[in-house]
MARDREN-192460 format. One record per residue (C-alpha): residue number from 1; residue in three letters; x, y, z. Coordinates in nm, 2 decimals, m for minus. Last residue first. Layout:
! MARDREN-192460
- NUM;ALA;X;Y;Z
...
! end
This chain:
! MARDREN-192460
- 485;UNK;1.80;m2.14;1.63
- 484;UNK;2.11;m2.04;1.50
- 483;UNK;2.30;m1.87;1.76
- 482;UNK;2.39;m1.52;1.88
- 481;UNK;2.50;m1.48;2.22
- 480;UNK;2.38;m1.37;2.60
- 479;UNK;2.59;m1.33;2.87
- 478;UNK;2.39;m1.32;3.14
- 477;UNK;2.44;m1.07;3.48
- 476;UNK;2.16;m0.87;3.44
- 475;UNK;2.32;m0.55;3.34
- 474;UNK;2.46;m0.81;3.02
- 473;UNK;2.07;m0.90;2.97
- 472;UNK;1.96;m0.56;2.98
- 471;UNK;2.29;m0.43;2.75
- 470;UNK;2.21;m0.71;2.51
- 469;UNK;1.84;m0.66;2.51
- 468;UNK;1.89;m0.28;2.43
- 467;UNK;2.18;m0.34;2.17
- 466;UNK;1.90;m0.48;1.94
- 465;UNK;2.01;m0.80;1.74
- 464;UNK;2.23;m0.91;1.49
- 463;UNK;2.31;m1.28;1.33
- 462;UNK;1.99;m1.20;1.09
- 461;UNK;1.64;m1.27;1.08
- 460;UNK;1.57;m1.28;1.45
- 459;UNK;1.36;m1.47;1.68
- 458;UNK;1.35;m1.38;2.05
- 457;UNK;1.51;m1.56;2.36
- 456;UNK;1.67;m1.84;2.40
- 455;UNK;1.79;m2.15;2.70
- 454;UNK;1.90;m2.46;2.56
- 453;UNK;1.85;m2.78;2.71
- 452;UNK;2.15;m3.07;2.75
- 451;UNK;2.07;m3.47;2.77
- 450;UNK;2.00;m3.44;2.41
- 449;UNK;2.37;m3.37;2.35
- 448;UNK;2.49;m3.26;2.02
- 447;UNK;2.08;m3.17;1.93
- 446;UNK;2.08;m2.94;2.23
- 445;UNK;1.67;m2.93;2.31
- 444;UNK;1.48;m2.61;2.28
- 443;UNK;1.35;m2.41;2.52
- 442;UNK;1.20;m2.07;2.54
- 441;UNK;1.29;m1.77;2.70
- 440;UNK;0.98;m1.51;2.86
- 439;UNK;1.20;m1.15;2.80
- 438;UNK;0.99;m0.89;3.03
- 437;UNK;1.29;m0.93;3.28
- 436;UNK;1.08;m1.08;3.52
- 435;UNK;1.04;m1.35;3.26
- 434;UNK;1.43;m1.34;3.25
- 433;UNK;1.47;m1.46;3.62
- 432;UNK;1.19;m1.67;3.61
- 431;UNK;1.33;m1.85;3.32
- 430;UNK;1.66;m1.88;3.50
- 429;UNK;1.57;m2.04;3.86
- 428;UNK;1.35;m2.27;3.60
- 427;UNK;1.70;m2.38;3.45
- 426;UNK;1.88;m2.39;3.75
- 425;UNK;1.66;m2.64;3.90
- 424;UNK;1.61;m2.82;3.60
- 423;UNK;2.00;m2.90;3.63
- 422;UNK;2.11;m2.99;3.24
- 421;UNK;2.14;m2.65;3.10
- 420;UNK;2.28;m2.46;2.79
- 419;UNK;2.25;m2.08;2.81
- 418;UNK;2.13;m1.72;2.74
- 417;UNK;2.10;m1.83;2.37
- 416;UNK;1.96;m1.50;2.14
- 415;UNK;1.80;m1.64;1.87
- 414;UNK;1.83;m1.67;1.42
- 413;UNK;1.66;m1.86;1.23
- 412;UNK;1.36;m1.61;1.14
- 411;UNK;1.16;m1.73;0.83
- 410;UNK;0.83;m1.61;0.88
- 409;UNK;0.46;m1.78;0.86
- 408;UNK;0.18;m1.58;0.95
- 407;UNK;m0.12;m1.64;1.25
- 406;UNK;m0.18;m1.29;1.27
- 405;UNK;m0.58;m1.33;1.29
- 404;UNK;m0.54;m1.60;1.55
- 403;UNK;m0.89;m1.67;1.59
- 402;UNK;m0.90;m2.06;1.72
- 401;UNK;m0.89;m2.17;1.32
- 400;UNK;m0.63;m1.88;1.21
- 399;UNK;m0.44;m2.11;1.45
- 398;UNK;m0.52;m2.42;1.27
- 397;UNK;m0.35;m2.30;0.99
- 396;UNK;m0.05;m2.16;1.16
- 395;UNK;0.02;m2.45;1.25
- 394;UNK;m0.01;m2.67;0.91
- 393;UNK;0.18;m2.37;0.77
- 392;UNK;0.51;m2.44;1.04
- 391;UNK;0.49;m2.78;0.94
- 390;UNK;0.51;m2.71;0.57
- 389;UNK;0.80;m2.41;0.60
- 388;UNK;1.05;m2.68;0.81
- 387;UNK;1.25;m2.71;1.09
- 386;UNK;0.99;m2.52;1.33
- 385;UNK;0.97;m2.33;1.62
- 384;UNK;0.65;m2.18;1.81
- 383;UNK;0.44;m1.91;1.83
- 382;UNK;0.55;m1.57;1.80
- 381;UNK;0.48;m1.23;2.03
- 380;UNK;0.70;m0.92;1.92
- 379;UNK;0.79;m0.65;2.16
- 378;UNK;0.87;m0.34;1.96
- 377;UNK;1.09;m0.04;2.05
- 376;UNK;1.08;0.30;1.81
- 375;UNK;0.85;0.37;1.53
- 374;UNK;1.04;0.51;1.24
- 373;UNK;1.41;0.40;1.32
- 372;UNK;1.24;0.04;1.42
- 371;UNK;1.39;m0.19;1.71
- 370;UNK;1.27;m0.56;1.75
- 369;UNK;1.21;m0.76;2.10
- 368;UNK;1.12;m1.11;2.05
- 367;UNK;0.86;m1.26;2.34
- 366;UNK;0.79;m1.60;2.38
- 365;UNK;0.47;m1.87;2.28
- 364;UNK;0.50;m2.25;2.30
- 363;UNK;0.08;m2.25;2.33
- 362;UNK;0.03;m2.48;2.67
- 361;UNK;m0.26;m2.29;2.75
- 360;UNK;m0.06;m2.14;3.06
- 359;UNK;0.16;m2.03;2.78
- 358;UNK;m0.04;m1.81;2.62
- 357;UNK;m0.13;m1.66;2.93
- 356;UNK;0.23;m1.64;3.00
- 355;UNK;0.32;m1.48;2.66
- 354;UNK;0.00;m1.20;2.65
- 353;UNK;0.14;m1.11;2.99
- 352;UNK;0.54;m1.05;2.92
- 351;UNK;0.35;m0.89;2.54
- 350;UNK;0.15;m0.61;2.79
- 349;UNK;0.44;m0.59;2.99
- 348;UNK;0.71;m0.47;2.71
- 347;UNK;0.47;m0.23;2.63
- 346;UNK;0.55;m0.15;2.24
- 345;UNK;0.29;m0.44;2.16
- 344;UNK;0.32;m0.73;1.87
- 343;UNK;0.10;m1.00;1.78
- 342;UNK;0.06;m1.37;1.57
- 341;UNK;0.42;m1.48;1.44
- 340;UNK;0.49;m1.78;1.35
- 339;UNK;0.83;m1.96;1.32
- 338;UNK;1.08;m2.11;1.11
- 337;UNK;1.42;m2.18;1.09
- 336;UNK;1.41;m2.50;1.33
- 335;UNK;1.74;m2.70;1.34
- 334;UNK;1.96;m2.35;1.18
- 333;UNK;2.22;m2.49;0.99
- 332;UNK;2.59;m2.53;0.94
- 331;UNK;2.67;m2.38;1.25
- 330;UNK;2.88;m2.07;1.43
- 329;UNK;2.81;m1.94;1.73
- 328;UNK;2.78;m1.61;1.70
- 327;UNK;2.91;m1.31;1.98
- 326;UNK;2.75;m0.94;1.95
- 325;UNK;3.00;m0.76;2.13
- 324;UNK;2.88;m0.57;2.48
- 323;UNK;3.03;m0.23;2.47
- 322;UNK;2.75;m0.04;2.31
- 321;UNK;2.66;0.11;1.99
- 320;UNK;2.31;0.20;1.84
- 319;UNK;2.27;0.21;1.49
- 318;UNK;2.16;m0.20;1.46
- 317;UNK;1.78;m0.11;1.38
- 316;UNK;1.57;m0.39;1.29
- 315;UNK;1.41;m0.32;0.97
- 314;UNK;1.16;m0.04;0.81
- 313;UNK;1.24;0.00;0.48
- 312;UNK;1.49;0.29;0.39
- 311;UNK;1.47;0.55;0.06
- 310;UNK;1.73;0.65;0.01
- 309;UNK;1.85;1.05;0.04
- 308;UNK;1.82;1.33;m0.13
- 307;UNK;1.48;1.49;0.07
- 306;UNK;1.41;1.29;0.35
- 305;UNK;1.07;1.10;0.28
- 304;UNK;0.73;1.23;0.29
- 303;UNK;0.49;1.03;0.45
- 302;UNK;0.34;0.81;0.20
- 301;UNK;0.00;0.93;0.06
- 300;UNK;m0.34;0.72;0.21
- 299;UNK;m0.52;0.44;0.14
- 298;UNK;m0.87;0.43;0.34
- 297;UNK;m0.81;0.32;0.69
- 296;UNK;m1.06;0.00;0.81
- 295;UNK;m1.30;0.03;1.09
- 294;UNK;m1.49;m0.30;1.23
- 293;UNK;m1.75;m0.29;1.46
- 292;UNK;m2.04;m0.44;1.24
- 291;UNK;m1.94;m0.54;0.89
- 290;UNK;m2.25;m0.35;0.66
- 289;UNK;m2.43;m0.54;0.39
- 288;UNK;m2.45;m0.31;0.12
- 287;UNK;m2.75;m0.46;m0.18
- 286;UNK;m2.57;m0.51;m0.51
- 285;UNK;m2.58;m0.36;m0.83
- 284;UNK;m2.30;m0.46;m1.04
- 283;UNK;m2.27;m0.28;m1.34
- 282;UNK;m2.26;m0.40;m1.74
- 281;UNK;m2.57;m0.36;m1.76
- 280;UNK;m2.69;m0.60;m1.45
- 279;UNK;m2.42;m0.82;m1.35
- 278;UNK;m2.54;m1.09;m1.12
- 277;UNK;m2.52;m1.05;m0.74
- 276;UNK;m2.24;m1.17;m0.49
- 275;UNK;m2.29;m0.96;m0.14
- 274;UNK;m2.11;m0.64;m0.09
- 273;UNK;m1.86;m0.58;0.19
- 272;UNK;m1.88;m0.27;0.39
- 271;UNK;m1.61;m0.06;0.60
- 270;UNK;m1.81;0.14;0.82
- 269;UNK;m1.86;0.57;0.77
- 268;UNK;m1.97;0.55;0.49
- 267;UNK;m1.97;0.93;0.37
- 266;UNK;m1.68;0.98;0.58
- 265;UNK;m1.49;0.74;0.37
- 264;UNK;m1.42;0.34;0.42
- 263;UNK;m1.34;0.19;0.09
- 262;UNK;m1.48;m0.06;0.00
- 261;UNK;m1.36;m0.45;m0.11
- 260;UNK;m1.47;m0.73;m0.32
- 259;UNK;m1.60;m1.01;m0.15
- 258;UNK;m1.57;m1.35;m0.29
- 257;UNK;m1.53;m1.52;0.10
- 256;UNK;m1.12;m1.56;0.03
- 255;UNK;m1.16;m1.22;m0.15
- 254;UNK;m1.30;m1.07;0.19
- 253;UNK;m1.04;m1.28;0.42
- 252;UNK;m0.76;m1.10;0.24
- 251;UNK;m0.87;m0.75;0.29
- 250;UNK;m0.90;m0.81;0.65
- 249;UNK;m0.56;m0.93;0.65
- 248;UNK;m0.45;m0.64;0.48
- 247;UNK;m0.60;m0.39;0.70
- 246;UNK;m0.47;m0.60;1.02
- 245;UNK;m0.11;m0.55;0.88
- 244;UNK;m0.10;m0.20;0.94
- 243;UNK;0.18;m0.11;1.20
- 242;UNK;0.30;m0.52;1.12
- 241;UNK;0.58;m0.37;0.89
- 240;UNK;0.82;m0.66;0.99
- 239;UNK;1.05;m0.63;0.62
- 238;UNK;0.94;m1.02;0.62
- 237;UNK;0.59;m0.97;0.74
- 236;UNK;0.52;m0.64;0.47
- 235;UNK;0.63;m0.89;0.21
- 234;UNK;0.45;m1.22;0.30
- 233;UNK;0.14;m1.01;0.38
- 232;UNK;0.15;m0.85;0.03
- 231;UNK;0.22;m1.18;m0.12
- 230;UNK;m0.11;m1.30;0.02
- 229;UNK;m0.30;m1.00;m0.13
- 228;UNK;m0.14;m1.09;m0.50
- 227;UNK;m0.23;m1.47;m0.44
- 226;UNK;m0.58;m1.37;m0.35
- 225;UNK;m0.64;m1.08;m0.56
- 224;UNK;m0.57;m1.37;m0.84
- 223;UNK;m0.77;m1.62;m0.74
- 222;UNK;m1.03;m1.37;m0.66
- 221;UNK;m1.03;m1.25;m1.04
- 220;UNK;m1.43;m1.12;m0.99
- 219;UNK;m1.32;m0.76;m1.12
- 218;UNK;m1.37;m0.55;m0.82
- 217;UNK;m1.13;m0.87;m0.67
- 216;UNK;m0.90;m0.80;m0.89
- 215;UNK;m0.88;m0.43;m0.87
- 214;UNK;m0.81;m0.47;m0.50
- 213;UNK;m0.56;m0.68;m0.55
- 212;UNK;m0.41;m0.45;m0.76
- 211;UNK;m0.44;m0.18;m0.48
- 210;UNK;m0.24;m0.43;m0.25
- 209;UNK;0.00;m0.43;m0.51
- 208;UNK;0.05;m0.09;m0.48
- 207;UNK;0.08;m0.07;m0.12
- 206;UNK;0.31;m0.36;m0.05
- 205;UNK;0.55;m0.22;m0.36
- 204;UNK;0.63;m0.36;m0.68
- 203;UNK;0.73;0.00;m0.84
- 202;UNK;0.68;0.13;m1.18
- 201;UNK;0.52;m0.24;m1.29
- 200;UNK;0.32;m0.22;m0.99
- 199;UNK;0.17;0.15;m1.10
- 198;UNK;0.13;0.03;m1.43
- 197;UNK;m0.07;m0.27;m1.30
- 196;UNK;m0.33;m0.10;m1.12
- 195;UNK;m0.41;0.17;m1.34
- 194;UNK;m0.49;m0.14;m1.60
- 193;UNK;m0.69;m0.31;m1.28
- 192;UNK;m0.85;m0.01;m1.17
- 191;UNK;m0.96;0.06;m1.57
- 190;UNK;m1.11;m0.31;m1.55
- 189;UNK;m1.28;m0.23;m1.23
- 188;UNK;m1.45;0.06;m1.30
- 187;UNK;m1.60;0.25;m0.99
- 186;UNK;m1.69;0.60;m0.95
- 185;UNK;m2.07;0.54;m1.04
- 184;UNK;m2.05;0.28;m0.81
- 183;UNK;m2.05;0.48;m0.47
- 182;UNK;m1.88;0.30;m0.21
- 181;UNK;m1.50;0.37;m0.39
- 180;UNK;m1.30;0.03;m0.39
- 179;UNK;m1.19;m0.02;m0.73
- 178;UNK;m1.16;0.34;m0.92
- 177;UNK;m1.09;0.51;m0.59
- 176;UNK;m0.77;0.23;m0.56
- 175;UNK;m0.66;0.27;m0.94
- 174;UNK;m0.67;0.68;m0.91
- 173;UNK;m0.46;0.66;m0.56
- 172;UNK;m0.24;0.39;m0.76
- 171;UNK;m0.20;0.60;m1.06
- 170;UNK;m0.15;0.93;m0.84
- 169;UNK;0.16;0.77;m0.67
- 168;UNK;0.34;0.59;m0.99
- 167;UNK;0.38;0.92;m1.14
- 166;UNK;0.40;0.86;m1.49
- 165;UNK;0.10;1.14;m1.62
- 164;UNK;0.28;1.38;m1.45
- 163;UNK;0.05;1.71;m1.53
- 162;UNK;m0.22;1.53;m1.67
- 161;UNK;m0.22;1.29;m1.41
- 160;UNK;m0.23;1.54;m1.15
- 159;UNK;m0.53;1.70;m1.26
- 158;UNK;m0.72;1.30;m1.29
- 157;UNK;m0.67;1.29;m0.95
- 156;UNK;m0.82;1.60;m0.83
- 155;UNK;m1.07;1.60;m1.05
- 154;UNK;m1.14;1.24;m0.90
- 153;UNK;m1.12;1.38;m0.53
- 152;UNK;m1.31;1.65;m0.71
- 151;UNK;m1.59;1.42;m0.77
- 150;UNK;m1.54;1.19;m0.50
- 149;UNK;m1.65;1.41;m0.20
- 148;UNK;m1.64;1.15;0.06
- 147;UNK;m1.42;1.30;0.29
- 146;UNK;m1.18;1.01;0.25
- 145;UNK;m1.19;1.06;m0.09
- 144;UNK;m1.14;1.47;m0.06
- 143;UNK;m0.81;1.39;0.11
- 142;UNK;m0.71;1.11;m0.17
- 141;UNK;m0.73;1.40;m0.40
- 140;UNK;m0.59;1.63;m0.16
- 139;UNK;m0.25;1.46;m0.19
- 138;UNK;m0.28;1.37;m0.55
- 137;UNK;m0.30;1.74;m0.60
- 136;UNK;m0.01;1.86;m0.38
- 135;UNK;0.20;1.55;m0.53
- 134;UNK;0.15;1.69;m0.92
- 133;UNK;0.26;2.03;m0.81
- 132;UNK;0.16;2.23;m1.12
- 131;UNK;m0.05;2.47;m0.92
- 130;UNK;0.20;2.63;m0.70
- 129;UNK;0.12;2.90;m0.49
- 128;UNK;m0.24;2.83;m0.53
- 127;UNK;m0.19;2.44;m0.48
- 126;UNK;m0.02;2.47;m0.15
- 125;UNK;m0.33;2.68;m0.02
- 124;UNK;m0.53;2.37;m0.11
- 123;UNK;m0.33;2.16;0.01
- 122;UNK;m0.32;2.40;0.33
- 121;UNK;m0.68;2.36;0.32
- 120;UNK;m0.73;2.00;0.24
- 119;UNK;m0.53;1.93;0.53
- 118;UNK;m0.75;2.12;0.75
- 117;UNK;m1.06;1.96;0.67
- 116;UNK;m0.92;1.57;0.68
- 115;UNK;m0.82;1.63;1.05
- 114;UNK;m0.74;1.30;1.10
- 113;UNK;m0.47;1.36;1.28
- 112;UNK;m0.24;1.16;0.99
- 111;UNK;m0.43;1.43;0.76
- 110;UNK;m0.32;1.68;0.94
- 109;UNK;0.01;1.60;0.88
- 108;UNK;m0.02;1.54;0.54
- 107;UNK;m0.16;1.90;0.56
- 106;UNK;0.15;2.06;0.74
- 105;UNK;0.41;1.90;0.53
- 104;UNK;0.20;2.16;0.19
- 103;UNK;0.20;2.46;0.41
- 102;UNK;0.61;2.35;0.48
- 101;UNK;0.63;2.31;0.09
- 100;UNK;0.43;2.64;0.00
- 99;UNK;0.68;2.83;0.15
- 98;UNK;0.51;3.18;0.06
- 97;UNK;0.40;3.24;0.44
- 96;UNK;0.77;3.25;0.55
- 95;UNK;0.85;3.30;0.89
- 94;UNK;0.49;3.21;0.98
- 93;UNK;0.51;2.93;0.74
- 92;UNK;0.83;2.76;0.93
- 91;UNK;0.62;2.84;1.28
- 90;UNK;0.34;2.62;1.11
- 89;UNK;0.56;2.39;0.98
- 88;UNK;0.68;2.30;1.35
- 87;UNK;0.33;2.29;1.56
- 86;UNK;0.21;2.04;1.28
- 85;UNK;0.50;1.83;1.30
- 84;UNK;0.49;1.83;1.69
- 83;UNK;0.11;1.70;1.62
- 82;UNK;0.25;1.42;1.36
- 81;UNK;0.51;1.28;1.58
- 80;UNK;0.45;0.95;1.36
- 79;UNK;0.87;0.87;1.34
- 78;UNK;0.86;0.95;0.96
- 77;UNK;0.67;1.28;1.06
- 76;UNK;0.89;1.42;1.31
- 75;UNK;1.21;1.39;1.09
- 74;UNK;1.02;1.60;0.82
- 73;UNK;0.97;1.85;1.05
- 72;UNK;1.33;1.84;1.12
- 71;UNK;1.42;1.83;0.82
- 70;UNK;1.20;2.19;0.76
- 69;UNK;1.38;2.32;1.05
- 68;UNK;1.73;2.23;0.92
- 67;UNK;1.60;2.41;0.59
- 66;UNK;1.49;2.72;0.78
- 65;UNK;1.85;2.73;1.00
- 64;UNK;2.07;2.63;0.68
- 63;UNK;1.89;2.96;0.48
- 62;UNK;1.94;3.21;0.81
- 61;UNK;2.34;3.02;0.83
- 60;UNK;2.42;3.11;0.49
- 59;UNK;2.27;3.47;0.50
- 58;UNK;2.53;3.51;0.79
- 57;UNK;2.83;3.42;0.62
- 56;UNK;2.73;3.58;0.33
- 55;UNK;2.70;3.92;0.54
- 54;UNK;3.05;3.82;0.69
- 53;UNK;3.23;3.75;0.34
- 52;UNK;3.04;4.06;0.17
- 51;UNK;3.27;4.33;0.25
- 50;UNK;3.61;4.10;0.07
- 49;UNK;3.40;3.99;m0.22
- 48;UNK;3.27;4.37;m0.28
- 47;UNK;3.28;4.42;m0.71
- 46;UNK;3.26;4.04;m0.79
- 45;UNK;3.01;3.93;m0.53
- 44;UNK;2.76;4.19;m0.62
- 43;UNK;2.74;4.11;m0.98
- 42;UNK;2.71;3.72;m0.93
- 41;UNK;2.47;3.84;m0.68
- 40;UNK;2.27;4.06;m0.88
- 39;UNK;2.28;3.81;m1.21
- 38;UNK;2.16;3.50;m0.94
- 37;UNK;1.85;3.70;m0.81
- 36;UNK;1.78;3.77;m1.18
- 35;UNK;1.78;3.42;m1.28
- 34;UNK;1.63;3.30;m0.99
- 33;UNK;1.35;3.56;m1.02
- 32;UNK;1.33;3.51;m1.41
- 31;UNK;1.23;3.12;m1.38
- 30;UNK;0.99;3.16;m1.10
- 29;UNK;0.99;2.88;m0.87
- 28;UNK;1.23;3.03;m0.63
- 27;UNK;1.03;3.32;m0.64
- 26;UNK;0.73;3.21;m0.49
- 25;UNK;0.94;3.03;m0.24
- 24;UNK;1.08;3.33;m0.10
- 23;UNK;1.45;3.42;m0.18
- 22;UNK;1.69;3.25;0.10
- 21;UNK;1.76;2.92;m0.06
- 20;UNK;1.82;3.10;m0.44
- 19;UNK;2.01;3.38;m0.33
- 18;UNK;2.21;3.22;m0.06
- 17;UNK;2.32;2.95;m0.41
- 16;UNK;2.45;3.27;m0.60
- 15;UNK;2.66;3.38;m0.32
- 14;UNK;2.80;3.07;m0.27
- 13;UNK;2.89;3.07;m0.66
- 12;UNK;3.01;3.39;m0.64
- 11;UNK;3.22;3.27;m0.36
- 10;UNK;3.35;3.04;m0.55
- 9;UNK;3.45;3.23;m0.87
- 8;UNK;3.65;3.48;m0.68
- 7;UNK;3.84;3.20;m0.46
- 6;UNK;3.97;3.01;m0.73
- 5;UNK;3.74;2.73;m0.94
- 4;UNK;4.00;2.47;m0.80
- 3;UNK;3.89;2.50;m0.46
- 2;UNK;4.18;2.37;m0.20
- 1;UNK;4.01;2.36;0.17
! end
């Protein structure tokens, strides 16, 4: 490969960048050990290029091999393999007890197990080989909330503020303790609301506006925590981020009752709701009414993302390749856009028998299989079709009325057509077929001939689906292809 620089100058500048990767960590973040680790090698590599090549060689591959590791890590936490993430930064510290970053991995991985004690210690060991870290603090911050010890959880906060007083992270964890925490003396609903809104205006995100909603509602503006907590749902439904929809939902029904909302922490252990009182002094001082049987995560950090890369919401996955093409039938319009969707299992069998209960009922239920890069294979239940928004709402509606919790509009025109059928016979001799496939079809009448029935399965936002259904279908013996619904 052509370098312009010349060969002299870039090898002294490979050199230079094996000295910073494979230096300790403490050094790394000491402004004279780069600088002197950078004037020996630029040295070095000038007066023994030629010697060095092979040692350089080998220094490069020691520095890939830790930061391959510390991906990987990394890798294992976006896909929710936090134990396996654990067992991995802790052989990365061993190597090196000064990376404060693998330490640092290991505690928000231990805080995913739950095991709030040890992630505050390796923040806290983090923190002491780098105390300016702004994301360490926050980090055990919202650690020590969950324990229950808010004053340094607010310390905490309030630390990494002053270091990075912009971060959008630490001004939603400090808005969120400031609106939901159980004990009131850490609660202040207008400065929740201001922390609130800052961290939206940085970034509208589900989570932060979920904390504004929060805020809101501390405030007695349940109009407003209501719209914001609806357009939450709306937003983590459309990028199909159901992992934690039930907390939002839960949320919502409070400020639809004129409840604001607590946190659960170790120091209450239930979620609680507080009944309406007058304001006395400024303060509400409610009695605590405890919901029975119901256990609601506290916010939490982010796991990290891949360092240098975008940042990518979770959607159906189209990565994997096959041989079968992914055929659409072209139209103007989709007849019924709109559908409903109320659950969703990773057990294919569990979401076959949820369907065909349903069904029994006479509920139009079926089964839409989805693909997630952080979470693997899903096997979404919905309810129903629907040519317009208002119709599908009115159903919806009175689902939430027989305890459909995830009764929720979505805009999915898209399905997977197996067939078009006018012999009953063949068309039941195909349900079964691709019932005992774990893929429970649904029918929908052929508006150029109403004489004709056609066969689908799932409901899709797009004209692409998972290559897993195709391939099962094509194994099968259908040929499946992409239509508007």
């Amino acid at each position: 490969m052509f370098h312009p620089m010349g060969p002299d100058r870039f090898l002294t500048n490979i050199l230079k960048t094996v000295a910073l990767f494979t230096m300790p960590a403490r050094g790394r973040n000491s402004k004279n050990g780069i600088t002197g680790a950078i004037d020996n090698m630029h040295v070095l590599g000038k007066k023994i290029i030629p010697l060095m090549m092979g040692l350089v060689m080998g220094l490069a591959s020691i520095a890939y091999s830790q930061s391959d590791l510390t991906q990987q890590g990394i890798a294992f936490m976006q896909a929710q393999r936090f134990e396996a993430a654990v067992r991995l930064f802790t052989q990365i510290a061993k190597k090196d007890p000064n990376d404060f970053m693998a330490i640092y991995y290991r505690g928000m991985a231990q805080y995913y197990l739950n095991n709030t004690d040890a992630a505050i210690s390796d923040y806290t060991q983090a923190i002491k080989k780098n105390p300016s870290n702004a994301d360490f603090l926050t980090s055990r911050g919202v650690a020590y909330f969950r324990k229950g010890e808010y004053d340094r959880a607010k310390k905490d906060l309030d630390t990494a503020l002053k270091i990075k007083p912009d971060d959008a992270n630490a001004i939603n964890q400090k808005a969120w303790m400031m609106a939901t925490c159980p004990d009131p003396l850490y609660r202040d609903g207008k400065k929740a609301v201001s922390l609130a809104e800052r961290a939206v205006k940085y970034k509208a995100v589900p989570n932060y506006m979920d904390t504004l909603a929060a805020a809101y509602a501390e405030t007695g503006q349940f109009k407003r925590a209501i719209s914001i907590q609806r357009k939450v749902i709306t937003m983590l439904t459309q990028e199909e981020r159901f992992d934690r929809l039930d907390q939002y939902l839960t949320r919502l029904k409070a400020y639809e009752t004129g409840q604001p909302w607590r946190a659960s922490t170790k120091k209450v252990m239930r979620a609680q709701k507080i009944e309406k009182q007058p304001q006395l002094n400024g303060e509400a001082k409610p009695p605590v009414k405890k919901i029975p049987d119901r256990k609601i995560a506290e916010k939490v950090t982010d796991p990290p993302k891949q360092p240098a890369t975008k940042t990518v919401q979770p959607k159906t996955d189209h990565s994997e390749k096959n041989e079968f093409s992914k055929k659409i039938v072209a139209s103007k319009a989709s007849q019924y856009p709109y559908t409903i969707f109320i659950s969703t299992y990773q057990d294919p069998n569990v979401s076959k028998k949820k369907v065909v209960k349903l069904r029994n009922n006479n509920d139009p239920a079926y089964v839409s299989h989805a693909f997630f890069k952080d979470s693997g294979h899903w096997y979404q239940i919905y309810y129903g079709w629907y040519p317009d928004i208002e119709s599908a709402k009115k159903t919806a509606e009175s689902l939430q009325k027989r305890h459909f919790r995830k009764a929720i509009v979505v805009k999915k025109p898209f399905a997977l057509q197996v067939g078009v059928y006018e012999s009953k016979t063949t068309l039941k001799q195909t349900e079964k077929r691709l019932v005992n496939l774990n893929y429970p079809p649904y029918r929908v009448k052929n508006s150029q001939n109403p004489k004709q029935i056609r066969l689908l399965i799932g409901a899709y936002s797009t004209a692409t689906v998972p290559d897993k259904i195709l391939a099962t279908l094509k194994s099968a013996g259908f040929d499946p292809i992409v239509v508007k619904r």
